[in-house]
C-alpha positions as CSV (number, residue, x, y, z in Angstrom):
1,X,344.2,72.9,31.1
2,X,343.5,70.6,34.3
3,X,346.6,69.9,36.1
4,X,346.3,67.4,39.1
5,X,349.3,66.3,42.3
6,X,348.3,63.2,43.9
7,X,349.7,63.2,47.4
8,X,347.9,60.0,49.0
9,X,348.6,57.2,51.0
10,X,352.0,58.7,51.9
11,X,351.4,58.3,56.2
12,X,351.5,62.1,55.8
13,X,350.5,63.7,59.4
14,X,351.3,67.4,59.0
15,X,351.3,70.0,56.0
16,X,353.6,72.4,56.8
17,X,352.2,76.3,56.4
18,X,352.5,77.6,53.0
19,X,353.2,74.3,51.5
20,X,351.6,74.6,48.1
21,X,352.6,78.5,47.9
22,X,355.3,77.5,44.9
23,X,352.7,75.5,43.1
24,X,351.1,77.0,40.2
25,X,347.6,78.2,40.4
26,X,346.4,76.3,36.8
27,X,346.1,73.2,39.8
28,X,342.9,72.1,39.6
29,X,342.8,68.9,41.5
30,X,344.7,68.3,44.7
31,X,344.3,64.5,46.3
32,X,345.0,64.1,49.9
33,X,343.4,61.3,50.8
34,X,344.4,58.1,52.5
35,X,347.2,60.3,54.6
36,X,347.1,60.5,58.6
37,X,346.5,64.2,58.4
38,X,344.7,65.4,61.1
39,X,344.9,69.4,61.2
40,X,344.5,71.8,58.4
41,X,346.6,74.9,59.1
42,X,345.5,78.3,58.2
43,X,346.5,79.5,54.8
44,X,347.8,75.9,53.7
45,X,346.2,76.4,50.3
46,X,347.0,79.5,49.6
47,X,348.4,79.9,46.2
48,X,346.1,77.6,44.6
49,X,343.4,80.0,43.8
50,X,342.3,77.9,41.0
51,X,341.5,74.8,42.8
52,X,338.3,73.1,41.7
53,X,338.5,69.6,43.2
54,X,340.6,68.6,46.7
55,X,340.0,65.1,48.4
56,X,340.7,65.1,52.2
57,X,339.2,61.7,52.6
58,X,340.6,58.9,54.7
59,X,342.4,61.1,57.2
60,X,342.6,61.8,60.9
61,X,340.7,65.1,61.0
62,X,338.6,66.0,63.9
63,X,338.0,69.7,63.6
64,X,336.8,71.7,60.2
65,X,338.1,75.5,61.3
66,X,336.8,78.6,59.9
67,X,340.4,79.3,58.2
68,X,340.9,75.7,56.7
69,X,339.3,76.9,53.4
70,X,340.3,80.1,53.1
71,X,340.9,81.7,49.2
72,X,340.0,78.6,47.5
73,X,336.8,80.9,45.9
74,X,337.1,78.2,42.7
75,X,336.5,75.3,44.9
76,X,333.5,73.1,43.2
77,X,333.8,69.5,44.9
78,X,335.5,68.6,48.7
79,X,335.7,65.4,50.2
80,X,336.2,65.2,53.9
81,X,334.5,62.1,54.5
82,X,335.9,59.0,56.6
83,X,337.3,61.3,58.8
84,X,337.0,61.8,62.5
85,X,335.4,65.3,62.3
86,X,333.4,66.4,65.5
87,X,333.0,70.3,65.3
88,X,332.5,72.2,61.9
89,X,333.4,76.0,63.1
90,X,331.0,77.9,62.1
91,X,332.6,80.2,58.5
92,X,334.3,77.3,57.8
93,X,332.7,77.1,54.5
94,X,332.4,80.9,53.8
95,X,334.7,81.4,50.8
96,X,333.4,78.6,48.8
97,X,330.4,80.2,47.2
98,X,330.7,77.7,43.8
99,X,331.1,74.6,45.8
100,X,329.0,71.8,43.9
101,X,329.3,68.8,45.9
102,X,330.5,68.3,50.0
103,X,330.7,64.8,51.5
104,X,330.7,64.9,55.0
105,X,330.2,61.0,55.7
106,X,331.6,58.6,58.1
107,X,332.4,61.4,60.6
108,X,331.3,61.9,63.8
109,X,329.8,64.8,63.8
110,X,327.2,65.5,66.4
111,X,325.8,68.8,65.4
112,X,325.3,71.3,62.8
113,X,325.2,74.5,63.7
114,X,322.8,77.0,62.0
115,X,324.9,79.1,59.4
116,X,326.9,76.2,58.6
117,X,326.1,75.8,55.3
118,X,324.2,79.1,54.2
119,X,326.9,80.6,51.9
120,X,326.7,77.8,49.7
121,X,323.7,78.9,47.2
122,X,324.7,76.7,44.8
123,X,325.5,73.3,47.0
124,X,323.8,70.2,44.6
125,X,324.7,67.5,46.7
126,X,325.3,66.9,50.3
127,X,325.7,63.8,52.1
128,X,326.5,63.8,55.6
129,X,325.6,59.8,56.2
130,X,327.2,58.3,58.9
131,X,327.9,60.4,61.5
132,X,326.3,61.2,65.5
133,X,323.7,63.8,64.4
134,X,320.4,63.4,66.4
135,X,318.4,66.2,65.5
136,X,318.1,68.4,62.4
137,X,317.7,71.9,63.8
138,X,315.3,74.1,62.1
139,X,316.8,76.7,58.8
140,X,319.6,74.2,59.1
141,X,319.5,74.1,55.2
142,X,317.4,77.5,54.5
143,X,320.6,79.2,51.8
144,X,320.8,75.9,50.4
145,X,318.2,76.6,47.6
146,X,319.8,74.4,44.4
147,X,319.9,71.5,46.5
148,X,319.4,68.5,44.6
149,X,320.4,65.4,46.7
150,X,320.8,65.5,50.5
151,X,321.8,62.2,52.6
152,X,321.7,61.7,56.4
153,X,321.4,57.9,56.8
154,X,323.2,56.3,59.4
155,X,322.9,58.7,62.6
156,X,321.1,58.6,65.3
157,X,318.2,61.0,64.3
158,X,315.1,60.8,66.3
159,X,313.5,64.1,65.3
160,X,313.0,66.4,62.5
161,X,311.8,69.9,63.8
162,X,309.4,71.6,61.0
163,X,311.0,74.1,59.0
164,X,314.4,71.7,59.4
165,X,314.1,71.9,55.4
166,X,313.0,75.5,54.4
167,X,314.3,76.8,51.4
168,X,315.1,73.2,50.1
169,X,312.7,74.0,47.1
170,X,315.1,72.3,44.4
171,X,315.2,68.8,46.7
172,X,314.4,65.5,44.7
173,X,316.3,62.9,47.0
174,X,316.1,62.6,50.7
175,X,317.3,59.5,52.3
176,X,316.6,59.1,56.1
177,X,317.0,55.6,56.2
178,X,318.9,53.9,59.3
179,X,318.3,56.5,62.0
180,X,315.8,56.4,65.4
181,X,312.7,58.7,63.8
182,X,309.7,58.1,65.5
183,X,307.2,60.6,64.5
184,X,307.0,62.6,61.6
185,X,305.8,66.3,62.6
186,X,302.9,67.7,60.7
187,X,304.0,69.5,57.7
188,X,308.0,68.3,57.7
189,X,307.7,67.5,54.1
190,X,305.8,70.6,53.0
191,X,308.7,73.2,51.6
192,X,310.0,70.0,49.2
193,X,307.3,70.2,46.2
194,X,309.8,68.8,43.8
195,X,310.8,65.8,46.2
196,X,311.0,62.4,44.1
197,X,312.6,60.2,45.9
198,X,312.6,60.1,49.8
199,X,314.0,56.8,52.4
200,X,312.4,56.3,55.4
201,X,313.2,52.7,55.8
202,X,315.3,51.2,58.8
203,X,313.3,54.2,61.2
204,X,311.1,53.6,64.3
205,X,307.9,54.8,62.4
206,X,305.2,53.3,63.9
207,X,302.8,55.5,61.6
208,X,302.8,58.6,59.5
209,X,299.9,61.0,59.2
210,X,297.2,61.4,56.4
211,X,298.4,64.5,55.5
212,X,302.2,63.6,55.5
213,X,302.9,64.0,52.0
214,X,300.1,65.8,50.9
215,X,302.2,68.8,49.4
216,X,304.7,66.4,47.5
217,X,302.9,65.7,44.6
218,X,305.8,64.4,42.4
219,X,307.1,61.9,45.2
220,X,307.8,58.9,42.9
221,X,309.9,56.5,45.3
222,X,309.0,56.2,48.6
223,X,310.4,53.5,51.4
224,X,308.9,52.6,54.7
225,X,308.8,49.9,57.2
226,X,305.5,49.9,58.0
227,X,302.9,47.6,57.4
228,X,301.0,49.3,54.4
229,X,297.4,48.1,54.6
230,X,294.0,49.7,55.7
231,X,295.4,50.1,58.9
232,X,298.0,52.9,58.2
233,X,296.3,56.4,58.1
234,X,297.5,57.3,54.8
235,X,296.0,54.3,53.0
236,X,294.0,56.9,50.6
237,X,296.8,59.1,49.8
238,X,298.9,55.8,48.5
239,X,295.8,54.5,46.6
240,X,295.5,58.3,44.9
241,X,296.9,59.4,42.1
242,X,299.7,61.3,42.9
243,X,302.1,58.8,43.2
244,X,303.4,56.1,41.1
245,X,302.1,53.3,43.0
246,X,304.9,50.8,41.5
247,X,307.7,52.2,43.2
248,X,306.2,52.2,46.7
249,X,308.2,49.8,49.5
250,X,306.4,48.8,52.4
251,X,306.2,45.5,54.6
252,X,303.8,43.0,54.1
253,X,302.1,40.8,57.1
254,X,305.1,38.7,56.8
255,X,307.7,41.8,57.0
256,X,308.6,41.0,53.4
257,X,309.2,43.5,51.0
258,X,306.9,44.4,48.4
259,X,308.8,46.3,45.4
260,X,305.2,46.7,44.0
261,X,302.1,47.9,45.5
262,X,298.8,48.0,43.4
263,X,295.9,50.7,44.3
264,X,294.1,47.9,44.8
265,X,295.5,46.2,48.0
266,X,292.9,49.5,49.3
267,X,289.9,49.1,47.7
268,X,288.4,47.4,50.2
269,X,289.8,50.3,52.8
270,X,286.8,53.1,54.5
271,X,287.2,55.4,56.8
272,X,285.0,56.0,59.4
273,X,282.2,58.6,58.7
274,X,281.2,61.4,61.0
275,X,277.4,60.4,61.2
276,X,274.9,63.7,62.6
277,X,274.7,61.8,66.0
278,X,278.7,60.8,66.5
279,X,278.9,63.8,69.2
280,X,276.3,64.7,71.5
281,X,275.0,67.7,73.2
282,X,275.8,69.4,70.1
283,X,279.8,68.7,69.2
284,X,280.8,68.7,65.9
285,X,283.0,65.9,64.0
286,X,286.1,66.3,62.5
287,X,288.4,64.0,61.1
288,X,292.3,64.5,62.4
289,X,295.3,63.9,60.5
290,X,295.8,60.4,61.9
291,X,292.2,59.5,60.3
292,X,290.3,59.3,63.5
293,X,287.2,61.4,64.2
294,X,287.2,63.3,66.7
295,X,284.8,65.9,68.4
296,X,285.0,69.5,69.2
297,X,282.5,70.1,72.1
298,X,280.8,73.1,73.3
299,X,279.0,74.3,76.5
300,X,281.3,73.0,79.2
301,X,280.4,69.1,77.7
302,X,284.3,67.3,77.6
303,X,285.1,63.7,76.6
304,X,285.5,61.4,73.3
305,X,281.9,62.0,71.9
306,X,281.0,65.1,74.6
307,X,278.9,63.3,77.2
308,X,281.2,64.3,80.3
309,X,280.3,67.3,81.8
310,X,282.8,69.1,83.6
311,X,284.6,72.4,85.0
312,X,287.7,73.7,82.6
313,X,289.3,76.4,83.2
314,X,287.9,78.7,80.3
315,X,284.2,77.9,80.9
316,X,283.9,80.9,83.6
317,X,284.8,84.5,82.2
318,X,286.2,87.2,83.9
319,X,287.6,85.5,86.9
320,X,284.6,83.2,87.8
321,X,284.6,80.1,89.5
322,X,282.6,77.0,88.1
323,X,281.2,74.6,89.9
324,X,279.2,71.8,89.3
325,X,275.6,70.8,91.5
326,X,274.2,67.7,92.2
327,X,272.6,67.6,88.7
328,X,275.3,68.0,86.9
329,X,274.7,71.4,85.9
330,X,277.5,74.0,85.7
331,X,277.2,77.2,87.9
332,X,279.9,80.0,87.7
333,X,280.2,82.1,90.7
334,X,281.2,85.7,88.9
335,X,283.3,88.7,90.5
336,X,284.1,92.2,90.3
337,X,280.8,93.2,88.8
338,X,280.0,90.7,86.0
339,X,276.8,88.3,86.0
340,X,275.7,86.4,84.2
341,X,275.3,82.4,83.3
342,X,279.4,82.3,82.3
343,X,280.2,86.2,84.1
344,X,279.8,87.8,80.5
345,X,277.3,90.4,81.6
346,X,278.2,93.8,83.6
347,X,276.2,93.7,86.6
348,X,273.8,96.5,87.2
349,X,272.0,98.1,90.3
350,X,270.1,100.8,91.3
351,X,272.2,102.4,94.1
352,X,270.8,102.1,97.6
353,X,270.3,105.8,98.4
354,X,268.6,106.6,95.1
355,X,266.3,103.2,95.9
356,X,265.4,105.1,99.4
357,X,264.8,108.2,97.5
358,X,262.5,106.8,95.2
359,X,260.5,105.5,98.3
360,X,260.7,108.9,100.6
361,X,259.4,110.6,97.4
362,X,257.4,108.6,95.3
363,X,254.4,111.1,95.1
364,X,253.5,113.9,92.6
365,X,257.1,114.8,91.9
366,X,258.0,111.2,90.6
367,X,257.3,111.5,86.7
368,X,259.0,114.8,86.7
369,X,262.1,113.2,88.2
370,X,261.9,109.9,86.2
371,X,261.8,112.2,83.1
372,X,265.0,114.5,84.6
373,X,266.9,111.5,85.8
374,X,266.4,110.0,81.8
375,X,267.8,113.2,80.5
376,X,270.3,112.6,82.3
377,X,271.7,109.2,81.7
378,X,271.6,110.3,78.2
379,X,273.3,113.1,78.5
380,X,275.9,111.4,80.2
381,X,276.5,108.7,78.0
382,X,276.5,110.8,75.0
383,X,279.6,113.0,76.5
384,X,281.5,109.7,77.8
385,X,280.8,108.0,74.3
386,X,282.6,111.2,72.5
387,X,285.2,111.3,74.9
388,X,285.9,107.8,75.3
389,X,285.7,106.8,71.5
390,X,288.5,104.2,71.6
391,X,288.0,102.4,74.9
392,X,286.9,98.6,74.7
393,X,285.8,96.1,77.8
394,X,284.3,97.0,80.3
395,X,283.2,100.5,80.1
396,X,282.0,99.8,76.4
397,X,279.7,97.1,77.5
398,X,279.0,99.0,80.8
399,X,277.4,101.9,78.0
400,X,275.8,99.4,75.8
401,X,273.9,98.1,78.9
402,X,272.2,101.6,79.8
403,X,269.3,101.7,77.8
404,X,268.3,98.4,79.3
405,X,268.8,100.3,82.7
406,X,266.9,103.0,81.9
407,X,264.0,100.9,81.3
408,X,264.6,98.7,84.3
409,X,264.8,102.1,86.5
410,X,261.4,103.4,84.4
411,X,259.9,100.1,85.7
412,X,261.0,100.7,89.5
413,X,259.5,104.2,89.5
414,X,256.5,103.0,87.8
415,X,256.0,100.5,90.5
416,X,256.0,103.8,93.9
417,X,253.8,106.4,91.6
418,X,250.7,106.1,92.5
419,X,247.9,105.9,89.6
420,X,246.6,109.7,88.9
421,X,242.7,110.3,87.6
């Protein structure tokens, strides 16, 4: 049995505490809408435990509290909408795990705090058009995983942060339309694969990415005001298959709509190619997500196609300097015992005392003490290898560099023994 009390258009402004305690709880619908209501006490609906439907439309409300809502666990449809709502405490929706369907328009709500919504699982449709919102915060929707429909025309959004709709898996309309969105971020549509229907008309979208909806392969109806010719980025993705090119709305030259756009208004439509001599001084070509190539360079070479040549900050390692001569050439001045072209190579010498030792005594004794001194390095690099297994850097490359030594110091020596018969 559904049993419903109208209580509308009555110039109510205040619901006493307790109000509907008498009531039975077989009430199912409760309309309070069109009244000049414009605080919910806590506990007002207690007593009506079995309440599926309340309408709190066209009323003076400004603030949703965390206790407005309490008990009403069989709640499945709420109107607040045409209110005057700023703040939504955060709880506020906490007992109404079954909800079905919130409206929210024609508020002026500002902000949605994260938490807001995540207790309703099963939420199917949400439309909170019409209100002050300017930015959808990330995880804003991330409980909301059976959500169908979802509406935030009308506000003044001029950014969606990526992730804004994780856990929206279930999504098939999104309607954006009438806000201040500039740019789309790079994978904002990603977490919606079943998307079918998405509104981007009345924005400030000057263009979208190639990549935009790359991920939303059952996107059926999609509206934009942009000029959709060879000129927009994603040109091949609207000429591919994976959407139903019919349904597409975009602006012509003359900012008409066109209801119908054939794969073949792109036919004529290339990208450029990355040819082998796009970049020089051996760059490689890459196409970004806004279809224009672009080069990654290498070996200090900067610029559009890598023909600048110039000192950034990462070209010396290891606390070098770079500078640039005359030439054009870079040159890294390297510290703290590194060498090398970009100061990636320990710096060796043979200490000045043992270079005048090898001078004073360069005679018969000099193979014995090349061979000794040999011994030794090895001997000393086996025992710091064992004890010094899981140190990196420096000292590892210092060890890896002592056979080289050795043969540089075999070389020295070489040079002071004189030749025997």
């Amino acid at each position: 049995m559904q049993i419903s009390r109208y209580v509308t258009a009555n110039q109510i402004q205040t619901i006493e505490d307790g109000a509907f305690q008498n009531l039975s709880a077989l009430y199912t619908r409760l309309y309070l809408h069109t009244n000049q209501i414009a605080t919910l006490q806590k506990g007002l609906f207690q007593g009506l435990s079995g309440l599926e439907e309340l309408y709190l439309s066209g009323n003076l409300l400004t603030i949703v509290n965390n206790a407005s809502f309490e008990n009403l666990t069989s709640l499945r449809f709420l109107r607040l909408n045409d209110n005057r709502v700023t703040t939504i405490q955060q709880g506020s929706f906490q007992d109404l795990s079954w909800l079905f369907q919130l409206w929210l328009a024609n508020n002026q709500i500002t902000t949605i705090e994260q938490g807001t919504f995540d207790k309703l699982t099963v939420l199917y449709y949400l439309d909170l058009g019409g209100n002050n919102l300017t930015l959808i915060k990330n995880s804003t929707f991330k409980y909301n995983i059976n959500l169908n429909t979802l509406i935030l025309n009308n506000n003044r959004i001029t950014s969606i942060q990526q992730g804004s709709f994780q856990g929206l898996s279930a999504l098939r309309e999104l309607s954006l339309w009438n806000n201040q969105i500039t740019t789309i971020q790079q994978g904002t549509f990603d977490e919606l694969p079943l998307l079918y229907s998405l509104n981007l008309g009345e924005n400030n979208l000057t263009f979208i990415k190639n990549d935009t909806f790359e991920h939303n392969i059952n996107l059926n109806i999609l509206n934009l005001d942009l000029v959709c010719d060879c000129n927009v980025p994603f040109w091949s993705w609207l000429k591919s298959e994976s959407l139903r090119v019919d349904t597409v709305t975009c602006l012509d030259h003359h900012n008409v709509s066109l209801s119908s756009l054939n794969a073949s208004n792109f036919d004529n439509c290339t990208y450029n190619s990355c040819h082998p001599d796009y970049c020089s001084n051996g760059g490689s070509c890459n196409r970004d997500s806004y279809g224009d190539l672009v080069c990654l360079c290498v070996g200090g070479w900067t610029g559009e196609k890598c023909t600048d040549r110039s000192c950034h900050p990462d070209y010396c390692s290891n606390g070098g300097s770079c500078s640039q001569t005359s030439n054009g050439d870079l040159v890294c001045s390297c510290v703290g015992g590194w060498t090398g072209a970009t100061c990636t190579v320990v710096k060796f010498e043979i200490p000045s005392n043992l270079r005048a030792f090898f001078e004073l005594y360069y005679k018969d004794t000099i193979p014995m003490v090349m061979i000794m001194f040999t011994c030794w390095n090895v001997l000393i690099t086996g025992f710091i290898r064992n004890t010094f297994k899981t140190q990196e850097g420096f000292l590892m490359n210092y060890l890896n560099q002592i056979p080289i030594r050795l043969r540089e110091y075999s070389w020295y020596i070489g040079r002071l023994t004189p030749p025997y018969n």
